[in-house]
C-alpha positions as CSV (number, residue, x, y, z in Angstrom):
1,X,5.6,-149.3,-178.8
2,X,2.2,-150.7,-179.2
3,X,1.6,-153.9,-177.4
4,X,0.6,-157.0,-179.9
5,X,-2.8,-158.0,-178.7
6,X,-1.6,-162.0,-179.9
7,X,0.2,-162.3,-177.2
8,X,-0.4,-165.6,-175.3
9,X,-2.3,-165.8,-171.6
10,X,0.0,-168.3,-169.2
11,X,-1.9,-169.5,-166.5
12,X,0.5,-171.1,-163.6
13,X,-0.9,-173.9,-161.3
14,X,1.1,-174.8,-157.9
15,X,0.4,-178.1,-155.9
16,X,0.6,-178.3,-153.0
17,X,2.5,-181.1,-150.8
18,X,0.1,-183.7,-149.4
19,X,0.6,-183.3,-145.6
20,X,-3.2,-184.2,-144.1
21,X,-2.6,-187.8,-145.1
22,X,0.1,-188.0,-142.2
23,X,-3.1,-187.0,-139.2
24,X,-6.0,-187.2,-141.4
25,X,-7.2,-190.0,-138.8
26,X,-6.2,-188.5,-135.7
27,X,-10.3,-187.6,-134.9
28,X,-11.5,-191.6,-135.1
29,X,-8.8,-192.8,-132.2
30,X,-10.6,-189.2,-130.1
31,X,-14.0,-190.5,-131.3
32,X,-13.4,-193.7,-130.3
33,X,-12.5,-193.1,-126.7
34,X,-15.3,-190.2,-126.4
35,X,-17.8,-193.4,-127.6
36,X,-16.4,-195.7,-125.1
37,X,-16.5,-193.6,-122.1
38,X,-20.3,-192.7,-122.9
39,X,-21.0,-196.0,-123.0
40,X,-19.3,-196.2,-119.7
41,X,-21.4,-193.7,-118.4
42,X,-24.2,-194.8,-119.0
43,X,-23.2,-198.2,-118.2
44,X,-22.7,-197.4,-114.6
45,X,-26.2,-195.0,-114.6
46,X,-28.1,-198.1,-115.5
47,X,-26.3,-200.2,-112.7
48,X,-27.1,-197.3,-110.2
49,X,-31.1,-197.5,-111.5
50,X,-31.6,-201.3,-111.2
51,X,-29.7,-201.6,-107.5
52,X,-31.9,-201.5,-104.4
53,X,-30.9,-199.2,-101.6
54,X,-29.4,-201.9,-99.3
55,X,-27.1,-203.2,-102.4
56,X,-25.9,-199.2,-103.0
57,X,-25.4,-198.7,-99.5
58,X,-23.9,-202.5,-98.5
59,X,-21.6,-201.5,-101.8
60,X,-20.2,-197.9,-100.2
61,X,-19.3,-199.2,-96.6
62,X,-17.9,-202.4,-98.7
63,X,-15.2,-199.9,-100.5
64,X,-15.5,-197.0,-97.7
65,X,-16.2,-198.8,-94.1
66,X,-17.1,-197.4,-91.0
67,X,-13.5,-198.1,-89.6
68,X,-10.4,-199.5,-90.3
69,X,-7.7,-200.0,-87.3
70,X,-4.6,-200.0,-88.0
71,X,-1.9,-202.8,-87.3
72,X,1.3,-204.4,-86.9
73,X,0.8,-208.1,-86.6
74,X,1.0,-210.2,-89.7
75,X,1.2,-208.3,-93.4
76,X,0.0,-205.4,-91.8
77,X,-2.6,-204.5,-94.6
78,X,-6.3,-204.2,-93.7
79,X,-6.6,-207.6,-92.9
80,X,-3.7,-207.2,-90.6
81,X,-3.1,-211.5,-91.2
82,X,-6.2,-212.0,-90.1
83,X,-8.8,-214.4,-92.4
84,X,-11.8,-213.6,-93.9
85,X,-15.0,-214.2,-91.9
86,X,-17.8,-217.1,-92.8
87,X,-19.9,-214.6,-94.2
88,X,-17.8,-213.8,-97.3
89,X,-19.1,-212.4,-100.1
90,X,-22.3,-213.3,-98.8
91,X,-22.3,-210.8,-96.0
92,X,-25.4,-208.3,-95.6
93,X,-23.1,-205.0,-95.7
94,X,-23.2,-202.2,-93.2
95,X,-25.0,-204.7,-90.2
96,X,-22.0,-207.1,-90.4
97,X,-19.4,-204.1,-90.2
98,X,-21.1,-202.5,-87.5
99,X,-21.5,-205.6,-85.5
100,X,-17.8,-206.7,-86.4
101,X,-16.8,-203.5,-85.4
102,X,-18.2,-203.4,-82.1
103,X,-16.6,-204.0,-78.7
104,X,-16.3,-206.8,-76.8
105,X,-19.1,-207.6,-73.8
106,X,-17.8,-206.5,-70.4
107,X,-16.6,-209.5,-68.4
108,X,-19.7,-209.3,-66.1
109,X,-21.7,-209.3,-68.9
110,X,-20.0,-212.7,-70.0
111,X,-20.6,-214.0,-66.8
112,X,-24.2,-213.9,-67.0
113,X,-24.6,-210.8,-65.5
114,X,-26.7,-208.2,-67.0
115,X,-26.8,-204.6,-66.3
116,X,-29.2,-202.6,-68.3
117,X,-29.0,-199.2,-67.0
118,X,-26.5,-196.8,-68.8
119,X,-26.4,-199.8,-71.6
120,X,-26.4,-198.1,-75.2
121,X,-29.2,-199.6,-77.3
122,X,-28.8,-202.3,-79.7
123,X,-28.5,-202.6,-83.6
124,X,-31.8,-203.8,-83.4
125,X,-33.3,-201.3,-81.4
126,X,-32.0,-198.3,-83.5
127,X,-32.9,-200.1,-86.4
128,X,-36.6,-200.6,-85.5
129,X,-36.4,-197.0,-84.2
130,X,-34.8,-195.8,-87.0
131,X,-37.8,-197.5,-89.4
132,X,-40.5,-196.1,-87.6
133,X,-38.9,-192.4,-87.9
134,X,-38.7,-192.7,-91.5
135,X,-42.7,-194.5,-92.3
136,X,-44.0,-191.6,-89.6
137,X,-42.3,-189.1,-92.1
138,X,-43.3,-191.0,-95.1
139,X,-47.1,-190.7,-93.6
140,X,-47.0,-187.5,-92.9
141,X,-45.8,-186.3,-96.6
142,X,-48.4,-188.4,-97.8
143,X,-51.1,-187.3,-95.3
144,X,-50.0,-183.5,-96.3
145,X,-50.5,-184.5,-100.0
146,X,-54.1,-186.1,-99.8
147,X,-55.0,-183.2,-98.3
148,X,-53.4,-180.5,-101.2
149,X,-55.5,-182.7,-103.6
150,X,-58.8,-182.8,-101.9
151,X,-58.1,-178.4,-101.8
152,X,-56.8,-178.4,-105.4
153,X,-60.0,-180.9,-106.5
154,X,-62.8,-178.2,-104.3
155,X,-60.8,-175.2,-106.0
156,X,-61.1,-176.8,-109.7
157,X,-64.5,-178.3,-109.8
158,X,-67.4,-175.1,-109.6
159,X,-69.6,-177.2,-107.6
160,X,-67.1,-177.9,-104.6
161,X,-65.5,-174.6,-104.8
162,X,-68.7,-173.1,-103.0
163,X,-68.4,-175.8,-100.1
164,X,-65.5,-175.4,-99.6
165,X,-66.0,-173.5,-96.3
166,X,-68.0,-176.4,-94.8
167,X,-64.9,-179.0,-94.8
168,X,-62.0,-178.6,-92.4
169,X,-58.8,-180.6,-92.6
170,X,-56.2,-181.2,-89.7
171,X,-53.7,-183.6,-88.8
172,X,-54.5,-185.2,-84.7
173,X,-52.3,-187.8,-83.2
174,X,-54.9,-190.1,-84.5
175,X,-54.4,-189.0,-88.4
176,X,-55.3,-187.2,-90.8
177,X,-59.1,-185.7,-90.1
178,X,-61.7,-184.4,-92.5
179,X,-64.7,-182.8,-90.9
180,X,-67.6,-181.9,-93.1
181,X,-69.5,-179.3,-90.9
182,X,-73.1,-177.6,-91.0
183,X,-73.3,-173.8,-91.0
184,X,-76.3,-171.5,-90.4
185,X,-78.4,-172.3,-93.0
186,X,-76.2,-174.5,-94.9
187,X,-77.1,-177.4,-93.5
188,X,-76.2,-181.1,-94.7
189,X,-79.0,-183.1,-92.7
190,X,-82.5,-182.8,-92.3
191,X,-83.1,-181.2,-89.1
192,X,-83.9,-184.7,-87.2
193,X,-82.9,-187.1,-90.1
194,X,-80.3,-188.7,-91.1
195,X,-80.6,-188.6,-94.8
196,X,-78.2,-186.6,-96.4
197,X,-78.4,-183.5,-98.7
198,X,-77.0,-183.0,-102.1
199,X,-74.4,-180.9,-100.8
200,X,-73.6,-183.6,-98.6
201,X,-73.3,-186.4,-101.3
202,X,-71.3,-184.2,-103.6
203,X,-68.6,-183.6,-100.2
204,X,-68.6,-187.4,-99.5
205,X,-68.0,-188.6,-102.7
206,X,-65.1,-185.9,-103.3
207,X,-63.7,-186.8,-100.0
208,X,-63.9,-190.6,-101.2
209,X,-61.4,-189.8,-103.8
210,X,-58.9,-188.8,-100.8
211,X,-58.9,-191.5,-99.1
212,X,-58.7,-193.8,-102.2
213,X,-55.3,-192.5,-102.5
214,X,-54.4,-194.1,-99.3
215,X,-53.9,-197.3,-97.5
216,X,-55.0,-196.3,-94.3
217,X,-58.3,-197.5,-92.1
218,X,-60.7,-195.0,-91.0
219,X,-63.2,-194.3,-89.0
220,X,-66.5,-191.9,-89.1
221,X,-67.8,-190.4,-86.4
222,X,-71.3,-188.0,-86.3
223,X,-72.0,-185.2,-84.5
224,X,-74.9,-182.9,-83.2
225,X,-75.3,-179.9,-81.4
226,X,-76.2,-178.9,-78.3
227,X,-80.4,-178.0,-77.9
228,X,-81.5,-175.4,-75.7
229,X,-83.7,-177.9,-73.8
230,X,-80.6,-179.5,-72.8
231,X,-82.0,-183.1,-74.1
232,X,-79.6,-185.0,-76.1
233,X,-81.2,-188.2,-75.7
234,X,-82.2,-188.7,-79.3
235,X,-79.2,-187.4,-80.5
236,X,-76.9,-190.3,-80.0
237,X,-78.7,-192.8,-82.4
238,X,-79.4,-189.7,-84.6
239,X,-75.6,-189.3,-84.6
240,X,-74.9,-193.0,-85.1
241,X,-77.2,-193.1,-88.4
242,X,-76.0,-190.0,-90.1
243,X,-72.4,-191.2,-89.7
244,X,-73.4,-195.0,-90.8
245,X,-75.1,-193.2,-93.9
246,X,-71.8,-191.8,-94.6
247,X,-70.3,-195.0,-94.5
248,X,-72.8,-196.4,-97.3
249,X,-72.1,-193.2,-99.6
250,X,-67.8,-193.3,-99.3
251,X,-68.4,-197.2,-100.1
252,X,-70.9,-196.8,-102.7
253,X,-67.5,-194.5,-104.1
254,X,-65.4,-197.1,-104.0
255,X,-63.7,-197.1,-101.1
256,X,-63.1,-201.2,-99.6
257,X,-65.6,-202.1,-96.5
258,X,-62.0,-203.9,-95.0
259,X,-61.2,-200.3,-94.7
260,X,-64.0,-199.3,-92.5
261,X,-62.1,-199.3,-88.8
262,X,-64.7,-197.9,-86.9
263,X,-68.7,-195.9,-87.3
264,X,-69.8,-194.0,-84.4
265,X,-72.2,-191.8,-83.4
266,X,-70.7,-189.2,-80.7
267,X,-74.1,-187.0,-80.4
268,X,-72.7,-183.2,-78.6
269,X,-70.2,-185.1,-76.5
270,X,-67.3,-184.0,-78.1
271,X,-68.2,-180.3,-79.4
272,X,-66.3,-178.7,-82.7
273,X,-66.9,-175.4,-80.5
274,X,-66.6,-175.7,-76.8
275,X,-67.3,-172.0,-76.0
276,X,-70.7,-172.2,-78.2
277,X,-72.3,-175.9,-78.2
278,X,-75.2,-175.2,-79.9
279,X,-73.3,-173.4,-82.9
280,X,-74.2,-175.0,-86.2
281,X,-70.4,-176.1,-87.0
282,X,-70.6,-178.4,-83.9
283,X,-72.6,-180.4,-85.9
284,X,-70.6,-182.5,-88.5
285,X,-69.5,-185.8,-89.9
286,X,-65.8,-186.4,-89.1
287,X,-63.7,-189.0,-90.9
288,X,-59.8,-189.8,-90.0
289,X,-57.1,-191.9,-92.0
290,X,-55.6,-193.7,-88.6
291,X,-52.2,-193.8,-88.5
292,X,-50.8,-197.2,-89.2
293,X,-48.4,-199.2,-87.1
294,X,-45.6,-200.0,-89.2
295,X,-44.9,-203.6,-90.0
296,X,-41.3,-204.5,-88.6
297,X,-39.4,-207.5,-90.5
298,X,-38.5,-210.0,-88.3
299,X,-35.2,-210.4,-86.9
C-alpha cells in the first residue's frame, strides 16, 4: 500500500502548569536581608573609624570589665542592690573601674600614717610610666625611619650616592646622630677654614630634609683632628665656625632657627677615633635630633 502524500501534519502543544508564581519572590525577602546587614556592616565600620582610642577602649571594659564579684545581698545581679555611682554615664571608662575596683586603704593608712616602702605604685604613676614607654617607642620608629630615608634619598640621587661613605648615622642616648666626616683626601673644609665645600653643601642640604621630617631640636657640634705638633689652640674657634656655618646652610634649607638647641665647636676633644686622633674621620660636623621629653597631661 502506498502511503497518500496528502496526508495532514498534526503538530501537538502541552502547557505546562504555572508553578513559579507560588516562589517567584522568594529571592527579594533574601536580598533584602543580605542589603540590610551590609548596611549594618558597614554601619558599625564607620562607627569603629570615627571613635578615638579612649571611647573604643572606655566602650570594651563598659560591656567586658576588668571584674565583676559576685553577690548575695539585694537582687543579686551585677549591681548586687547597690546604686549607680555620680559618675554615670559620664564616667571616663577603664580609670573609674580600676579605681572602683581597688581595695580599701589599710587602717594605718587612714590614720594618717603613710608607709611607702613595699607600696604598689599608683594609677597615676603607671599611667605616666606607661606614656613615656609608648612616645620613647614612637621616637624610636620614627628616628629609625628618618634615617631609612636620608639612605634611600643618598642611594637614589647620583650625586649623594658617591658620599655616601662620608655620613654615619647612629642612635646615642642623646638621639638620633648624623656625622658628616672628612676622609683622606675627601675633605669637606678648607684645611684652616671654615667655609665649606660643595660636597659639603650638597650633604647638608640632604641631611636638612631629615630633620624636616621631625619635630625634634638639635644641636651641631664641629670637630678637628689631632696635629702632630700637639697644638690645638686654634682649633676650638675653628671648630665653633665650621659647625655655626652649618647652622646657616640647614636654615638657609628650611629648617626653623626655634629648632636650633645648641652650636658648638668641640675641636679634637671628643675624637671619632680614639686609637688614631689625627685620622681624617675624626674630623667632622655632627648633628643630633635630641630626644624630647614627653609632655604629660595634667592630672
Amino acid at each position: 500500500m502506498a502511503v497518500s502524500s496528502d496526508r495532514p501534519i498534526l503538530i501537538k502543544k502541552v502547557k505546562k502548569g504555572g508553578h513559579d508564581g507560588h516562589h517567584g519572590g522568594a529571592w527579594k525577602v533574601a536580598y533584602a536581608d543580605f542589603v540590610t546587614a551590609m548596611m549594618a556592616f558597614f554601619l558599625l565600620m564607620w562607627l569603629i573609624n570615627t571613635t578615638s582610642p579612649e571611647q573604643k577602649r572606655g566602650i570594651a571594659d563598659y560591656f567586658a570589665p576588668a571584674s565583676v564579684s559576685e553577690t548575695t545581698s539585694g537582687a543579686g545581679s551585677i549591681l548586687g542592690g547597690t546604686a549607680l555611682g555620680d559618675d554615670g554615664a559620664k564616667a571616663s571608662g577603664s580609670r573609674d573601674i580600676v579605681e572602683n575596683l581597688a581595695p580599701p586603704a589599710p587602717p594605718e593608712a587612714r590614720d594618717g600614717q603613710s608607709s611607702d616602702a613595699g607600696q604598689p605604685q599608683t594609677l597615676e604613676n603607671a599611667s605616666e610610666e606607661a606614656l613615656r614607654e609608648a612616645l620613647r617607642k614612637k621616637e624610636e620608629a620614627a628616628f629609625a625611619s628618618a634615617a631609612q630615608s636620608l639612605r634611600q634619598a643618598m642611594q637614589e640621587m647620583p650625586e649623594l650616592a658617591e658620599l655616601s661613605k662620608q655620613i654615619l648615622i647612629d642612635q646615642t642616648p642623646e638621639g638620633l646622630r648624623i656625622q658628616l666626616i672628612d676622609q683622606e683626601g675627601r675633605s669637606m673644609f678648607r684645611e684652616g677654614s671654615a667655609q665649606p665645600n660643595d660636597r659639603a653643601r650638597v650633604l647638608l642640604r640632604a641631611v636638612s630634609k631629615v630633620i624636616n621630617q621631625l619635630p625634634n631640636r638639635i644641636t651641631i657640634s664641629g670637630h678637628t683632628s689631632a696635629s702632630r705638633g700637639g697644638g690645638q689652640e686654634n682649633d676650638w674657634p675653628l671648630s665653633a665656625a665650621r659647625a655655626n656655618v652649618s647652622r646657616q646652610i640647614i636654615q638657609g634649607a628650611g629648617v626653623p632657627s626655634d629648632r636650633i638647641y645648641q652650636v658648638a665647636g668641640k675641636a679634637n676633644s671628643d675624637p671619632l677615633y680614639p686609637d688614631d686622633p689625627m685620622l681624617a674621620g675624626n674630623r667632622r660636623i655632627a648633628i643630633v635630633l635630641l630626644r624630647e621629653a614627653p609632655v604629660l597631661p595634667p592630672d
